[in-house]
Structure formats: C-alpha cells, structure tokens
C-alpha positions in Angstrom: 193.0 28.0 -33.0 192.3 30.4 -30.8 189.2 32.6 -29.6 188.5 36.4 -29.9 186.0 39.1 -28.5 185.3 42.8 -29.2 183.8 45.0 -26.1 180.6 45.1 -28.6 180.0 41.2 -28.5 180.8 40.6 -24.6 178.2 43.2 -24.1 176.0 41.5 -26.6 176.8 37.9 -24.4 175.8 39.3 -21.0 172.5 40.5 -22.3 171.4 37.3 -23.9 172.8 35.2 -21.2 171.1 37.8 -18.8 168.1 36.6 -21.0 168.1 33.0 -20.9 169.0 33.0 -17.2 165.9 35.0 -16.5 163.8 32.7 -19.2 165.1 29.6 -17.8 164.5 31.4 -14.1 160.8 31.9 -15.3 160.1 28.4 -16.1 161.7 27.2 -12.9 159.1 29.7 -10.9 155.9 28.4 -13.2 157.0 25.0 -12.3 157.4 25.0 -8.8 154.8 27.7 -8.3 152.2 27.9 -10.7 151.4 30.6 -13.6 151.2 34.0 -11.9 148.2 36.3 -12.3 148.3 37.9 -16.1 148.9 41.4 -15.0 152.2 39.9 -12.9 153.5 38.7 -15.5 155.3 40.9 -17.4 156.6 42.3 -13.9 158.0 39.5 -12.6 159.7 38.8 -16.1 161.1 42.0 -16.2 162.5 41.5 -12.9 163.7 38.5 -13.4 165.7 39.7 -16.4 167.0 42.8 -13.9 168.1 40.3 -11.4 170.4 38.4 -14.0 171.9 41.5 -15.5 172.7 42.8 -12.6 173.6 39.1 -11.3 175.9 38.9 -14.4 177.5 42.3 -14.3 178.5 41.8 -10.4 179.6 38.8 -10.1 180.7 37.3 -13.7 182.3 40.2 -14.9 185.2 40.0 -13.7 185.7 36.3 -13.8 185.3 37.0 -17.6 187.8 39.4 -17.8 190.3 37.8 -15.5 189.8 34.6 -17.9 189.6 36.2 -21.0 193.3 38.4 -20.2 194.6 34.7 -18.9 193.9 33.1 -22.6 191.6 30.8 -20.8 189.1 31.1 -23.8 187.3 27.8 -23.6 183.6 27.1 -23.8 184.0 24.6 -20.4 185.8 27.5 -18.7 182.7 30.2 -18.8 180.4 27.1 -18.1 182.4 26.4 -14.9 182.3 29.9 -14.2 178.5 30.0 -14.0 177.9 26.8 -12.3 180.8 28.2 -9.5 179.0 31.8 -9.3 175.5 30.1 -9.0 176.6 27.4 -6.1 178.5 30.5 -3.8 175.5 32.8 -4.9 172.9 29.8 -3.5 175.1 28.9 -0.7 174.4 32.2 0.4 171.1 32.6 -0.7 170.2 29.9 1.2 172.3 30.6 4.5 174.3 27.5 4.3 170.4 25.9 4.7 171.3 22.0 3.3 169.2 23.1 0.0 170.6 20.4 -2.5 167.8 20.1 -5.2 167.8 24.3 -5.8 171.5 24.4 -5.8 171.5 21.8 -8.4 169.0 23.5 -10.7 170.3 27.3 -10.5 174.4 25.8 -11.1 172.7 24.3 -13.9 171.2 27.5 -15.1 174.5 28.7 -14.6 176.3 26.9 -16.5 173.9 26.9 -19.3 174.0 30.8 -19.1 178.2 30.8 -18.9 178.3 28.5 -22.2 175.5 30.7 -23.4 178.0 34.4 -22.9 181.2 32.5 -24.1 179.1 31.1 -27.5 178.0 34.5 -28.4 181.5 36.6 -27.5 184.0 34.4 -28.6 184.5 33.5 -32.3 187.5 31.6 -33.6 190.7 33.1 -35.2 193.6 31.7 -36.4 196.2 32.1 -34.6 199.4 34.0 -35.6 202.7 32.6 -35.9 
C-alpha cells in the first residue's frame, strides 16, 4: 500500500490543519488567559487562523513536498514534521528563553496539526506492480 495526494486535497489539508492549529491555539489562549471581551473575539480567531496559514504555507510547505517527492508518505512522518517546525519556531519565539511547558504544548499542537494535513491529503492506493 501506498499513499496518494492531488494539488486539490493538500490544499484542502493546509486549511483545516490551519484550522485546528488556530482552534486548538484558541483554547490554549482562554486557558491561560481568560475569555476575551465578545467584540475580540472573532478578531483574535481570525487572526489566529491567519497566523497558522501563513505559519503552514512558510514553513511546512516545503517539508511536505520534499517528503511527499521522497515517498516518505506516512502519518508519523507529517506528525514529526509539525512537532520539529513548532519546537525551532518556539525556540525562536522564545529567544532560546528555557520555556519548556509552551514548547511542549505548541510541538504538541504541531503534531496534532501535521497528522491532521497528512489524514486529509493522503488516501491509500494500491500499489502497481
């Protein structure tokens, strides 16, 4: 068995797992901060959403690509992926600050959002002899 993609459906995968990156980003901001003000809501949703397409596009692209060309199709490969892209992307987010519990969570929300892109582009084919 292997596993397939169209343009159409990697397309499709960043913009859910932009999606439940930015969902799952929500949450972690209610949690640690509180519910913001009603009006901000919808703002900071939308911006959350912006920051993990644009997140996803620049820096998982072409990991996706480079895997995907390499027939390194596997559902722990994209979930490495994210978990590597959001540990560099804290790293430096955090200046090299010893930040161990936020590094933790957000390579965790990256992995769930790598397995999340490989789940929805990939399907299984048979493979031809």
């Amino acid at each position: 068995m292997t596993h397939n993609t169209t343009i159409g459906r990697s397309i499709l995968a960043m913009l859910v797992g932009a999606l439940v990156g930015g969902n799952l980003s929500m949450g972690l901001l209610i949690a640690g901060f509180g519910a913001p003000e009603p009006g901000q809501t919808a703002q900071i949703w939308l911006i959350m959403q912006a920051y993990w397409l644009g997140g996803i596009v620049i820096f998982a692209l072409i990991p996706f690509v480079l895997m995907h060309y390499s027939n390194l199709r596997q559902w722990y490969g994209m979930t490495f992926i994210g978990v590597l892209t959001m540990v560099m992307l804290s790293y430096y987010a955090f200046k090299g600050v010893e930040q161990g519990n936020s590094t933790v969570v957000l390579a965790a929300i990256g992995g769930i959002v790598g397995w999340v892109i490989w789940r929805v582009a990939y399907r299984r084919v048979e493979a031809e002899v």
